[in-house]
C-alpha positions, 0 to 999 in steps of 0.5 A: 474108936481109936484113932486107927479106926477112924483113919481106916474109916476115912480111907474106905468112904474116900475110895468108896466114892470114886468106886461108886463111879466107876461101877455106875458107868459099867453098868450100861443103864443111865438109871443104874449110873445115877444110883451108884453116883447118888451112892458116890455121893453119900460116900462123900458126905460119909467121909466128910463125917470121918474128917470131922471126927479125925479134926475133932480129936486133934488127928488133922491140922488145920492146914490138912484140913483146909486142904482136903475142904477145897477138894471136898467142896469142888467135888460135891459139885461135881457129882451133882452135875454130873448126877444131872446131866446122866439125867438128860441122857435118854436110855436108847443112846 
């Protein structure tokens, strides 16, 4: 795959994330905003394969790299807490 490809990739799982998100809270059912944060979710673990990839053919320095692990790994956290706390909400509310 050429380097664009991979960059191109890189961009659409990055946004895919926080569309997920934003599309999960306009759904109006907690069920549907868990879904779409679980879909968030593997768009974040898509775009950490792309970064792999990007790193691996030498597209990324390491200091980019070292930059974008700090956001990747508060992140990922993040969407798991707030995957379980949508999960305490009853339906009625």
């Amino acid at each position: 795959m050429p380097e664009d490809k991979v960059g191109k990739q890189i961009i659409c799982s990055a946004d895919s994330i926080g569309a997920n998100i934003a599309e999960g809270v306009g759904r109006g059912s907690y069920q549907d905003n868990q879904q779409f944060v679980r879909i968030a979710r593997g768009s974040l673990y898509e775009t950490q394969h792309w970064l792999r990839r990007a790193y691996s053919r030498n597209l990324l320095t390491d200091q980019q790299v070292d930059a974008l692990k700090l956001m990747i790994n508060h992140l990922a956290p993040q969407l798991n807490a707030y995957l379980k706390s949508i999960g305490n909400v009853p339906d009625d509310q």
